[in-house]
N, C-alpha and C positions, 0 to 999 in steps of 0.2 A: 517098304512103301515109299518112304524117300527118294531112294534112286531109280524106282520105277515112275513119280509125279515128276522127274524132271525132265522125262524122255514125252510126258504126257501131253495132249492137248488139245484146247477148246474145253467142253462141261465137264470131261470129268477130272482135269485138275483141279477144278471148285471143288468138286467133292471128294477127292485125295487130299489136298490141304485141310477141309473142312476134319475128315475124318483124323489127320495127324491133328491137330487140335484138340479134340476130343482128346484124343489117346494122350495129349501132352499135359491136357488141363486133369483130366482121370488119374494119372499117373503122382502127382503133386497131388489132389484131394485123397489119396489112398495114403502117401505117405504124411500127410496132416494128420490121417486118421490112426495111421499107427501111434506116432507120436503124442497124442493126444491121449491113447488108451494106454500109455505105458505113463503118463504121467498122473494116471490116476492113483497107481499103487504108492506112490510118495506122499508119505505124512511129515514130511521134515519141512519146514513154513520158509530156510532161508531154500530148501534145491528147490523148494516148488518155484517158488518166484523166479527162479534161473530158469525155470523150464519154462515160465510163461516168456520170455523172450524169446524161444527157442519156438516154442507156439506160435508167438505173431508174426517171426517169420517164416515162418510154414505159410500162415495163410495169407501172409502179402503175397510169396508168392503165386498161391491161386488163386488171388484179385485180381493180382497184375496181370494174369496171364485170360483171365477172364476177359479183364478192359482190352488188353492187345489183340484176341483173335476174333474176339465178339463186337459186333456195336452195341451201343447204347439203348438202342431201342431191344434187344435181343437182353442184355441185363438186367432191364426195366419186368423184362416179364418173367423172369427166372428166379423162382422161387429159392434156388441155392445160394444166387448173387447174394439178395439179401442176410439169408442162411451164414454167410460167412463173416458178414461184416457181423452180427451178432457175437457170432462165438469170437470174435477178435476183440469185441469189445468185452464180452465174459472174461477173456483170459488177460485180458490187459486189466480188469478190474482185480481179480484176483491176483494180481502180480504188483500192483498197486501202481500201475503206468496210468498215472491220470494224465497225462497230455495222448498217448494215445488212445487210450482209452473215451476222452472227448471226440477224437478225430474220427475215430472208430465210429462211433455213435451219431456225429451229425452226417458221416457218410454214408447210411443206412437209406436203402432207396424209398422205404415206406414209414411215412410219418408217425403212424401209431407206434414202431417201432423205434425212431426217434426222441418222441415222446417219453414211452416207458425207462428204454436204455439210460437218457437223462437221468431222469426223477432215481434209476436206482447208484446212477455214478453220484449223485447230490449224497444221496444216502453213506455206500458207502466211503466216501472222501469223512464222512463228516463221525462217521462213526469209527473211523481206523485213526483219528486224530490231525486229518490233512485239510481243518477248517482254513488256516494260513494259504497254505495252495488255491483253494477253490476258490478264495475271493481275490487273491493278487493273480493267479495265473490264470484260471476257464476266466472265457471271455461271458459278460451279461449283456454287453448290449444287446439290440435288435439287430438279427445277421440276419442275412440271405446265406440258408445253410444248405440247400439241394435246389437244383432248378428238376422238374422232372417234367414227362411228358404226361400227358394226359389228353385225350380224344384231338391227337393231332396236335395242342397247341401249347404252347410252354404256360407256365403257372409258378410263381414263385413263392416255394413253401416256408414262411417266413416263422419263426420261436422267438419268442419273450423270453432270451433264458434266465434272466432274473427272474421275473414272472414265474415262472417255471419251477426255480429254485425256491420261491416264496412258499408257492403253492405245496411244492414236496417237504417243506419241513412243516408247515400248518398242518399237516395232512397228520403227520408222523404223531406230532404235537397233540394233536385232538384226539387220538387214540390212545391217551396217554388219560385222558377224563375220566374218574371216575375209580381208576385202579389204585394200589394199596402200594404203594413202593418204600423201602426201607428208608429211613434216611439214610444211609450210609452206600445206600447201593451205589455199583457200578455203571446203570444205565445211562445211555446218551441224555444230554439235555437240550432235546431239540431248540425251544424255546429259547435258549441261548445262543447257540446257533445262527437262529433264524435274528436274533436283538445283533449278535455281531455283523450278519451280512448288513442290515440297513443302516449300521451303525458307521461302516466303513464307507457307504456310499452317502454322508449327511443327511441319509433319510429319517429327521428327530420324531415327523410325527409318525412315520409308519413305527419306529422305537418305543415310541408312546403307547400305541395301541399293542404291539406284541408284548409288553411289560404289562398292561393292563387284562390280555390273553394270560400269559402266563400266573396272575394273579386269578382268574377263572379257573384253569387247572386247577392250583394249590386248592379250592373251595373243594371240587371234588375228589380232593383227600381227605377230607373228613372223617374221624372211624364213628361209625355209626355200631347202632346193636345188631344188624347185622352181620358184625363181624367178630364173635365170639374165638377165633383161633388165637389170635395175638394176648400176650399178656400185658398185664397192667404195664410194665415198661418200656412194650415197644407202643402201645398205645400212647403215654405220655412224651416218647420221644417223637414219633409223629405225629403230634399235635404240634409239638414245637416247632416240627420242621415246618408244618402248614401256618401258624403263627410267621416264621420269619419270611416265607414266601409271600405272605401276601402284604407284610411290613415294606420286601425290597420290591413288590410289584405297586403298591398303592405309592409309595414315597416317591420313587424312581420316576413312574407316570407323571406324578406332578412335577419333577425337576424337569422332564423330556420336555413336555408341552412348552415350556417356557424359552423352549433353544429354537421355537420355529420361528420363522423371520418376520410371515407375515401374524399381526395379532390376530386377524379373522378369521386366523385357520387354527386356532389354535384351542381344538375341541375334537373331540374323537364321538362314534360310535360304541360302547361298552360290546365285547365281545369277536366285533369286525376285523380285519384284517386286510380289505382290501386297499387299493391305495387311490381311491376318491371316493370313501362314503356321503357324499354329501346330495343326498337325493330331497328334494323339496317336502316341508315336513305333512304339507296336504295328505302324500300319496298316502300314511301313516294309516290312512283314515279306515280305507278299505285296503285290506290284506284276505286274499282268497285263498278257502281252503286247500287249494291244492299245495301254496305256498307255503301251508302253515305244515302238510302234511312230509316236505322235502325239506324243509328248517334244519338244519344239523348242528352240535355243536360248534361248525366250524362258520354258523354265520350269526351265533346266535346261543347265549350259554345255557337258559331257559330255567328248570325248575334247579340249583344248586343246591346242594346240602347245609349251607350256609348261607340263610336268606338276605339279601339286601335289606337296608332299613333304610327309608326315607329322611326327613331335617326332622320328623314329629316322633319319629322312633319305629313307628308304624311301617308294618312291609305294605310294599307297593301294591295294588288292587291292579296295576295296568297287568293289558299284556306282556307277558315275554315277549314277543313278537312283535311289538310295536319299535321301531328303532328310535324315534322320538322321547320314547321313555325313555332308553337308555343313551341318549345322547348325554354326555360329560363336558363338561365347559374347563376352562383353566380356572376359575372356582370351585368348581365340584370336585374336580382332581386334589384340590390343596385341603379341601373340607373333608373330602374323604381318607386324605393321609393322616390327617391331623387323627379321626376318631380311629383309624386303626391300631395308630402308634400307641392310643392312648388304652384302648381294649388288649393291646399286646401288655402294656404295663399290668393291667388291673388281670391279665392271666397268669403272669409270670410270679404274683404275690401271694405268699403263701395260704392268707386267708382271703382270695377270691374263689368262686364259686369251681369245683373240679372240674366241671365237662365243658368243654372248651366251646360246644354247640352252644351252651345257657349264656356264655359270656356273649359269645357274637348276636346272638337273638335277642339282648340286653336291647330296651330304646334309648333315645337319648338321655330322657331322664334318670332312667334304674342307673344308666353309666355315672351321670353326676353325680347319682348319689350314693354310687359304692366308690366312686372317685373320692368323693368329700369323706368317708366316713374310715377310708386308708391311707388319708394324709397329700394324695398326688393333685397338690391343688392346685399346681399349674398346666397340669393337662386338663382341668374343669376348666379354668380360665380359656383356655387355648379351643375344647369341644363350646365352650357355649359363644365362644367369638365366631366361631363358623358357624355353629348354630341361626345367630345374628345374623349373618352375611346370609345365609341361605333363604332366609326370610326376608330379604332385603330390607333390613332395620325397621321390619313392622314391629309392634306393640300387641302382642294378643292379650284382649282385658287391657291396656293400657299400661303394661309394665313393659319394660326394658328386659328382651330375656338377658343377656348377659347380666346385667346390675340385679337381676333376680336370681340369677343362679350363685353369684358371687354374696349377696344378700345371707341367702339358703347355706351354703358353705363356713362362712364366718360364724355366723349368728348359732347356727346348730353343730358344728362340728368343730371350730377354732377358738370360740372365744370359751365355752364351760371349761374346758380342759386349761385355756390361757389364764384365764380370770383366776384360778382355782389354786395353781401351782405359781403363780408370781406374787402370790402375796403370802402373810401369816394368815392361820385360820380367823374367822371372825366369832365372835363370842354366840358361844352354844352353835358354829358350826362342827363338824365333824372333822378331824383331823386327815389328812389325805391316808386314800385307800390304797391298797399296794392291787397290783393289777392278778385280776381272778384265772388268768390263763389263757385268756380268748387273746389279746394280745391288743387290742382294740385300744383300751385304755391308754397305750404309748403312743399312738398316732396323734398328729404326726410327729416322727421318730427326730431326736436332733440333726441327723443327716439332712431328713427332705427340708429342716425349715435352715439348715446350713445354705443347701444351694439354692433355695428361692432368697435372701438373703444377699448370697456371694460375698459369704462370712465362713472363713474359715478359723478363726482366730480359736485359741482354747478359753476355755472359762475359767475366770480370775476367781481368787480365794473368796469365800463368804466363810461366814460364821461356823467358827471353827466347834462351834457346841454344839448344830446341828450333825446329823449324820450325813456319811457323804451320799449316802441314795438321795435325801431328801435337798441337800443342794444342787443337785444333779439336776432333779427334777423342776427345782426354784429358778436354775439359768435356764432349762425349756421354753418353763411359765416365760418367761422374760423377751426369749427368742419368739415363742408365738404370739408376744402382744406384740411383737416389732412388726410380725408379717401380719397383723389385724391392723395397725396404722398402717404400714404401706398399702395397703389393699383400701381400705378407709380413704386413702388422702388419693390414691390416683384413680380412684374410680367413683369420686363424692362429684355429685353435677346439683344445678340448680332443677333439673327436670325430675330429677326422682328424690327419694327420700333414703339410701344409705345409710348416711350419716345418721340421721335420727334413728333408722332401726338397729346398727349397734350399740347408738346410744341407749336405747331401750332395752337391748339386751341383755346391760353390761349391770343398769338399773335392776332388772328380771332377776338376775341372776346371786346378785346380793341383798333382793330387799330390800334397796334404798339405805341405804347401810354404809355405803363404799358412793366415794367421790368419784367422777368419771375421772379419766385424764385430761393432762392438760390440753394435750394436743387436742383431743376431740372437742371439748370445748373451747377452743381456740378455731377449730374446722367450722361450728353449728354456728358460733357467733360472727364469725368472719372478722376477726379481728386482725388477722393478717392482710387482708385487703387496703391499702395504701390511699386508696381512692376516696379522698372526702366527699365527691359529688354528688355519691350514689345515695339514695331515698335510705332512709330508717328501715329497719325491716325488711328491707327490701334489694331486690337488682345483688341477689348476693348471687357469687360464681357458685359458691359450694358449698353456704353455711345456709340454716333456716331458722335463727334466732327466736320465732315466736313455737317453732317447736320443741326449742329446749325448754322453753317456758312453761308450757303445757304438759311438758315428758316429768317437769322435776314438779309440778303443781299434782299430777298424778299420782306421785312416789312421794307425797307427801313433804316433798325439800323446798319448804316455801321463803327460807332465807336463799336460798339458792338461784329460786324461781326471782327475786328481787332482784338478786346483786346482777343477775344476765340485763336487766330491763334498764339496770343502772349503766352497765358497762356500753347497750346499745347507745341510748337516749346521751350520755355522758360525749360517749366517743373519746378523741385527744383532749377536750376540754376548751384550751385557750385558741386552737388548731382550728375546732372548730366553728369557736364565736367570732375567728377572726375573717372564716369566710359565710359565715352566716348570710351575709347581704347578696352574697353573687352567686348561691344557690338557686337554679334557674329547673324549669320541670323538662324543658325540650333537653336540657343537657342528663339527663336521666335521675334529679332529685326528686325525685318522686315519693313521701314518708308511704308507711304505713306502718303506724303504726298499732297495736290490737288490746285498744282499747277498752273492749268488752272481754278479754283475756285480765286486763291488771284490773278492772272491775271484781271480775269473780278471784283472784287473787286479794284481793285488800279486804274482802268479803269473808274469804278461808283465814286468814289471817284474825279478819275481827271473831270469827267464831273459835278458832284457838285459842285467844285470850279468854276470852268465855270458858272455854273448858279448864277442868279440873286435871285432864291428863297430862298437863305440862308444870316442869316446876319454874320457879321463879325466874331463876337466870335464862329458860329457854325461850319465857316471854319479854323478856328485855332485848333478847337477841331480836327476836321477829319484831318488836316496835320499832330495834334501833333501825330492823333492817327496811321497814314499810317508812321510815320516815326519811330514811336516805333516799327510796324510789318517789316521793313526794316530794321530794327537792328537786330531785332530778325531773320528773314530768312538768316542775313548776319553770325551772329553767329550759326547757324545750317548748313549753310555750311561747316562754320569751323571746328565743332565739327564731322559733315559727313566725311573730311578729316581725322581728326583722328580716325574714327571708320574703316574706310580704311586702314590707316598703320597698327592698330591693326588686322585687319583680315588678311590680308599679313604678320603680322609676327607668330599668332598663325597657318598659313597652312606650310609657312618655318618650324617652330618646329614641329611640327607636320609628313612631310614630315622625319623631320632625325632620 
């Protein structure tokens, strides 16, 4: 036919070349076709891959031979054209030719096809270990990857391949919800994946949000009783693993958030993944059913197996579907790391509750109070400072939650056991009990009050006639009254009562029996306070001297209840009669002191002497001690007089 179109001419050498074409382009797709079915019988992974070279150029050359004898508009409608560029990018994937494999695939004339080809070259790059390639070599930006035709006019078919790339590992990711995977498996991790690509391109908040995705997943791995096959240790091992996933996804979130640049972006949608959820919170309001009906994990995590708890402990009554609910602030992030690190603690302890669901469904408070009652007192501290913040430093009832849960902590869980083991027994109490087997009784253990402390020193000899469990036990005592004063002294305000209620506890706990320390009564009277200007009784940082007063008149220590009134009313002594005169009330001298307190005091006292239940020497004490408080009130009258002429004469001067 050759040497007869050259003799030929006018129409029918069009259709003598057309026809040698055919037969040129036929010839080439027959022997692709051979080659392609002879490379099926090969199970060996390194010939196969030789033979995918061997493929692609097969079918370059009936591309090329396509593009040379064809036009474009004639490509455009030929269902093979396409057909080929397919299978060239199948066997470039299979041969693990990811740059042609790319080329392959954005040169597909139909976009759906480009489309799909992508999301499966994302896939497999990422699952053969060629995450490094995908992100330093395929290109993400926004290209012009095909101009094609369409009813005459050109249209330019434009891909997000980042976008793209985002959307195929979320995709991958979300199917992954709900399913039972070993810890040890072998599967992809998409979710990681997808945290490297945005990680690579400075994208902290989209990081943020797919660490916060990722923490979603781990929820629905939960083993429920549904899932009878697994035994007790692969059960226990995946709880652990869903424990640390949702530890590196809640921690993680909260460091991300912090790496964005601007602050007022620096809040995510819990569940989203797009990369500008920021829709005005109005729209919240009305969500229509049809939305609610197309909702997927992948926009929205919804009922999880592990339910969210609120700041009150209480699961959420919102919608799932409401995005506003789950909208997360760089507070909420750092509030909700802190309670899971501390829920990961109180699972990982031998005597916390077994099933890993009852832990997470703990509220805030059950968490305090299996926190306080296992010794991890710095993760109480740490849940009820977010607690705090979450509430934005309201007062529910008027208490301080922090200073109430740290209150709660002390007084019932640190000081019986402190008070108990730091001292000798007290007469006709009981000798310390050796612990019944629950394990309770050792908490908290010398380690936790080691590093709340950042005391690592050993413990020095004691008495060598005791045994050594019981000095063991006496340097505990010692170490937990250390972490009840530091807890005491940095957490004592004028706004609440602390101080007073370990004071009262420490009374409680010995029946008036046992002298507080020094320190606390140093804390309640504020003797540490430097500042002579401030009022009697009064304008203290951290002490509330008229309720020591009242605490030891209660517990019967009414020498005790004296010598505070003497130590207040006294003060430095010569210190303070030397500024007696230029005590002023605008510079905060202001007394108060509670007069109708040392009334009913010198009262309790005259009816002690009355009584028969004291003997001789205990009533001499309390005379000598009511008559020292009688000197003392008689001298603070006096000095009251002159802080009187002194303000009378600085309004005189002052006045001219």
């Amino acid at each position: 036919l050759r040497s007869v179109s050259d003799t030929i001419r006018g129409p029918s050498k069009v259709i003598s070349d057309s026809i040698l074409a055919m037969l040129h382009i036929s010839n080439l797709m027959n022997r692709f076709v051979f080659i392609e079915k002879h490379s099926k019988s090969i199970l060996n992974p390194k010939i196969k891959s030789l033979y995918a070279e061997t493929l692609l150029s097969a079918i370059s050359d009936v591309i090329m031979a396509m593009q040379l004898y064809l036009t474009p508009e004639m490509c455009s409608y030929m269902a093979e054209y396409a057909t080929f560029w397919s299978s060239a990018f199948l066997h470039a994937v299979n041969g693990h030719r990811w740059n042609d494999a790319l080329k392959a695939c954005l040169s597909n004339p139909l976009k759906e096809r480009r489309v799909n080809n992508y999301r499966r070259l994302v896939l497999a790059m990422v699952e053969s270990g060629a995450l490094n390639q995908l992100i330093h070599h395929i290109l993400f930006p926004v290209i012009d990857c095909q101009s094609s035709i369409k009813n005459g006019k050109d249209v330019d078919t434009l891909l997000d391949l980042y976008e793209l790339a985002v959307e195929t590992l979320t995709d991958a990711a979300s199917s992954r919800i709900g399913q039972v995977i070993p810890p040890h498996s072998s599967d992809v991790n998409y979710m990681g994946c997808l945290f490297t690509l945005h990680a690579a391109h400075n994208e902290w908040r989209r990081c943020c949000q797919t660490m916060d995705f990722y923490g979603i997943i781990a929820q629905g791995h939960v083993i429920v009783d549904e899932n009878p096959s697994l035994s007790d240790d692969e059960v226990k091992d995946l709880d652990k693993k869903v424990v640390d996933d949702l530890i590196l996804s809640s921690v993680s979130s909260s460091q991300l958030i912090q790496l964005v640049p601007d602050p007022s972006r620096r809040y995510i949608v819990s569940g989203e993944l797009s990369p500008h959820p920021t829709p005005p919170p109005y729209r919240d309001l009305c969500v229509d059913n049809q939305f609610k009906n197309r909702l997927t994990y992948k926009r929205g995590h919804g009922d999880s197996p592990i339910s969210e708890q609120d700041s009150n402990g209480e699961e959420s009554k919102k919608s799932t579907y409401s995005r506003l609910s789950r909208l997360l602030t760089e507070q909420d992030l750092a509030s909700r790391a802190v309670r899971r690190m501390a829920l990961r603690t109180l699972y990982l302890d031998s005597l916390s509750p077994e099933f890993l669901k009852d832990i997470f469904q703990a509220s805030d408070r059950q968490l305090i109070e299996a926190l306080s009652r296992l010794g991890y007192l710095h993760h109480v501290t740490a849940v009820a400072y977010c607690k705090r913040d979450d509430k934005q430093c309201a007062r529910p009832g008027g208490r301080d939650i922090l200073v109430d849960a740290i209150s709660h902590m002390v007084s019932n869980y640190l000081l019986p056991g402190a008070n108990k083991l730091s001292r000798c027994p007290l007469a006709g109490e009981e000798t310390f009990e050796e612990d019944d087997g629950d394990g309770i009784k050792n908490r908290p253990t010398l380690n936790q009050l080691r590093m709340l402390l950042g005391d690592g020193r050993l413990p020095s000899d004691y008495e060598k006639w005791r045994e050594d469990s019981r000095n063991d036990e006496i340097y505990r005592g010692s170490m937990a009254m250390r972490v009840v004063q530091m807890y005491t002294t940095a957490y004592s305000g004028s706004d609440h009562s602390l101080a007073s209620e370990v004071a009262q506890t420490l009374l409680d706990l010995d029946a008036g029996r046992a002298e507080l320390p020094n320190w606390l009564q140093e804390l309640l009277i504020g003797s540490k306070q430097s500042d002579m200007s401030r009022g009697l009784f009064a304008n203290m940082k951290t002490g509330d001297p008229a309720a020591l007063v009242r605490l030891y008149m209660k517990h019967g220590l009414l020498v005790h209840a004296c010598k505070v009134i003497c130590d207040v009313l006294s003060g430095d002594g010569k210190e303070r009669e030397a500024k007696a005169t230029s005590r002023l009330p605008e510079k905060g001298s202001i007394d108060y002191v509670p007069y109708d307190t040392i009334d009913e005091l010198w009262n309790m006292i005259e009816a002690s002497l009355q009584s028969a239940n004291f003997d001789t020497e205990t009533k001499n004490l309390m005379l000598d001690s009511r008559q020292k408080m009688e000197d003392a009130i008689k001298k603070h009258f006096e000095l009251m007089k002159a802080s009187e002429m002194g303000t009378l004469s600085a309004r005189a001067l002052n006045a001219q």
